[in-house]
C-alpha positions in Angstrom: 1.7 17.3 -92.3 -1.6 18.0 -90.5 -2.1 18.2 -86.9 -3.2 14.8 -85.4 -6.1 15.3 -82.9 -6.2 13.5 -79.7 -8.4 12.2 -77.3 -7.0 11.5 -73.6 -9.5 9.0 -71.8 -8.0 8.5 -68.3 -9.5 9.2 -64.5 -6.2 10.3 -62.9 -6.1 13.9 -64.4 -2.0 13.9 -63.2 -1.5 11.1 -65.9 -3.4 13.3 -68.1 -1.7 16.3 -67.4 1.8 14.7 -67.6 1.0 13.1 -71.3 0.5 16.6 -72.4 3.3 17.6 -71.1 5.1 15.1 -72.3 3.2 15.5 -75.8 3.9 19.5 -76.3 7.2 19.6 -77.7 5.4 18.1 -81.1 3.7 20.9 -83.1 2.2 17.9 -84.9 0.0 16.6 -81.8 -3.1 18.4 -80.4 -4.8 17.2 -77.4 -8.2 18.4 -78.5 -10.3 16.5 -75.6 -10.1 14.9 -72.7 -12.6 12.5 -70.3 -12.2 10.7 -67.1 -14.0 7.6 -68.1 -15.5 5.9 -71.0 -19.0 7.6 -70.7 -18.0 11.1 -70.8 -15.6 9.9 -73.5 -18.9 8.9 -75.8 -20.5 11.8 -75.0 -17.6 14.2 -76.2 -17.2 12.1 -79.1 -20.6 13.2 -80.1 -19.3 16.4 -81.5 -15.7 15.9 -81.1 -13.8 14.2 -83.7 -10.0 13.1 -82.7 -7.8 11.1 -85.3 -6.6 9.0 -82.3 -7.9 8.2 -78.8 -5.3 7.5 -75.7 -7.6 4.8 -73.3 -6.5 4.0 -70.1 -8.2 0.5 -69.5 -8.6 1.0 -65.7 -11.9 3.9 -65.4 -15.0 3.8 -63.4 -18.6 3.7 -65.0 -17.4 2.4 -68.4 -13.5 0.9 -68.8 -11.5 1.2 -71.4 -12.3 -2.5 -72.7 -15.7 -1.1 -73.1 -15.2 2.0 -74.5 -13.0 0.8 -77.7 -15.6 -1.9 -78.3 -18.6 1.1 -77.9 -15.7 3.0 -80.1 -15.4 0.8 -82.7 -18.9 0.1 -83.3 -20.0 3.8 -84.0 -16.2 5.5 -85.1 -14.8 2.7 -86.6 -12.1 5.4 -88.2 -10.7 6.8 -85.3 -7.8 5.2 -83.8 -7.6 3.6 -80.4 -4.1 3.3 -78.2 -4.6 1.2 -75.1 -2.6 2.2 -72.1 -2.0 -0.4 -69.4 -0.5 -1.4 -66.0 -0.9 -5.2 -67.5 1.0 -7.0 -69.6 -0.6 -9.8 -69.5 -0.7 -11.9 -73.0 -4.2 -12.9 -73.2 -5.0 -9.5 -72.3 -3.0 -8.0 -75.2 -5.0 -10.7 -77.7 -8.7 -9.7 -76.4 -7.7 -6.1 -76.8 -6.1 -6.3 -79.9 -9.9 -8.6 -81.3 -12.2 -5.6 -80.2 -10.1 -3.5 -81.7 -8.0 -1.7 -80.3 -5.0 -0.3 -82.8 -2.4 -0.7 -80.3 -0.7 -1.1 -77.3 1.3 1.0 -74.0 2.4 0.2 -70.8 1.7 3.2 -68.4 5.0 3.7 -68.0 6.1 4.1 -71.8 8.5 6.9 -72.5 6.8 10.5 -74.2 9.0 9.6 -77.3 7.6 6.2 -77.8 4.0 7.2 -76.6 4.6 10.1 -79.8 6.0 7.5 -82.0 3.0 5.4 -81.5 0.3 7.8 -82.1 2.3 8.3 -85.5 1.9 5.0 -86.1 -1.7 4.1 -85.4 -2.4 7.1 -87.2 -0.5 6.2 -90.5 -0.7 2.6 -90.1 -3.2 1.7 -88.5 -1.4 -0.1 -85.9 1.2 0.3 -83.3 3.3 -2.9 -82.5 5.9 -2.0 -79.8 8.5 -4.5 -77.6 5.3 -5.4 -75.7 3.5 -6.8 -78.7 5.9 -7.4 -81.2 5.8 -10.4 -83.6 7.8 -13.1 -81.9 5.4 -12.7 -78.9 2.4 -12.4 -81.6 3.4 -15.4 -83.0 3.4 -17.2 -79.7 0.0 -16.2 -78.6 -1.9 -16.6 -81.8 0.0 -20.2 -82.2 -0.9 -21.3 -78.7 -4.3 -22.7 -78.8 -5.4 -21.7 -76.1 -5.7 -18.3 -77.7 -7.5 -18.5 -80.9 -8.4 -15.0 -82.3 -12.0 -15.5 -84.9 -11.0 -15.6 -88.8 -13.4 -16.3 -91.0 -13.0 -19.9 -92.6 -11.4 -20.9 -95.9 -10.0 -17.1 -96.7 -8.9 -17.0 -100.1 -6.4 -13.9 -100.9 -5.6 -13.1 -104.9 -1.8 -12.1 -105.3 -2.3 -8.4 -105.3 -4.0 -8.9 -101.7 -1.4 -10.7 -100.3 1.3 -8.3 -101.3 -0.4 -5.8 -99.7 -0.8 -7.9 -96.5 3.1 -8.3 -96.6 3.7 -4.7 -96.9 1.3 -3.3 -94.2 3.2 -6.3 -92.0 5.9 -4.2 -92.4 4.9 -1.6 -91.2 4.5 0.3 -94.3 1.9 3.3 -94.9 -0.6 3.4 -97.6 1.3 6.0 -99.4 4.6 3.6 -99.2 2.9 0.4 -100.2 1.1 2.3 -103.7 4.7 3.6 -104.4 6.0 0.2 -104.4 3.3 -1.8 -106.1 2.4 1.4 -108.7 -1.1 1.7 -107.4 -2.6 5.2 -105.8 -3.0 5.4 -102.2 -6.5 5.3 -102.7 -6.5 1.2 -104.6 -4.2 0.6 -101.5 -6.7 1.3 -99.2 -9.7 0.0 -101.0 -7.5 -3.5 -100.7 -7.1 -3.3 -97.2 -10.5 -2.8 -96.7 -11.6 -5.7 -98.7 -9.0 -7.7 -96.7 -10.5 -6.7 -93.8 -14.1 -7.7 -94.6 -12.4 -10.9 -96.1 -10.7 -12.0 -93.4 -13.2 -11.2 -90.5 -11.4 -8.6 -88.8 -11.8 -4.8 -87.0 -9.0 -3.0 -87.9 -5.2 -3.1 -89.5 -3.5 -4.9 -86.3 -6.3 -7.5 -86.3 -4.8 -8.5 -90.2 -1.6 -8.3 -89.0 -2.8 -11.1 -86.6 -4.7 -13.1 -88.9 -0.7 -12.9 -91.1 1.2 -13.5 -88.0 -1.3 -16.9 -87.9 -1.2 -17.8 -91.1 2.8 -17.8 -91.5 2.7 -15.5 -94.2 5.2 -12.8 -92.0 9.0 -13.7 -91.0 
């Protein structure tokens, strides 16, 4: 497989330092940049491209809550991770709606932060314990938390099937095997569903799914 390319946005350089580390042992991952808040980020990502960006939310000039939204807006493909001190659920929702592609707590394991970027890579989203579906579930059923769909969504068969699958957690490349479509009609779905359904990214669907009942 190719290498996966990442960005480390964090101001304590230990943290950095000790996520390479901890990242090294995998041929797979590169650490091709690094910035200690979210302005230098931007700048670097002028002529830098990473597949997947590791943002500490905590930075000075711009945080991390800015810098995925300022992300999103001009890189929509490149993959954000959020990693956190707070585990706080309306936090996780609000990051989750400008678009972030996943979730850590600072104190997540090497082998689940590797397992992770694997995941936002492939599928676009990284659930883990933190935000997993039960606790989903809770927070997009409590009111008090409404995420923004677009009204009266209307999803043909083929679309919902594919919503299923990427629910599960599946890759393009699985979902086309099991429906008999190529990667490539795969994705052009998910786009449309994304555009459909008013959302940013992969986990924001997964939301609008986990909403809608349509996942166990």
């Amino acid at each position: 497989m190719s290498t996966i390319k990442i960005a480390i946005a964090d101001d304590y350089k230990i943290y950095r330092d000790g996520l390479k580390v901890g990242l090294s042992p995998d041929d797979n991952l590169e650490v091709i940049f690094e910035a200690d808040n979210g302005e230098d980020l931007m700048k670097g990502l002028e002529t830098i491209t990473p597949d997947v960006i590791i943002m500490d939310l905590k930075m000075p000039i711009m945080d991390g809550m800015e810098a995925t939204k300022e992300v999103r807006k001009k890189y929509p493909s490149i993959k954000v991770l959020v990693v956190t001190m707070y585990d706080d659920d309306k936090f996780i929702i609000h990051l989750m709606e400008n678009g972030a592609n996943g979730y850590l707590l600072k104190n997540t394991e090497p082998d689940e932060i590797r397992k992770s970027i694997y995941s936002v890579h492939e599928n676009g989203y990284y659930f883990n314990d933190v935000v997993n579906k039960a606790l989903l579930k809770k927070l997009v059923l409590k009111n008090n938390l409404k995420p923004s769909f677009n009204q009266n969504v209307e999803l043909t068969e083929r679309e919902m099937e594919v919503l299923k699958l990427i629910c599960e957690e599946k890759t393009a490349a699985e979902i086309a095997k099991e429906i008999f479509l190529s990667p490539r009609s795969v994705e052009g779905i998910r786009q449309r569903l994304i555009e459909k359904v008013g959302v940013r990214n992969t986990a924001g669907l997964v939301m609008f799914a986990v909403k809608n009942n349509m996942v166990d």
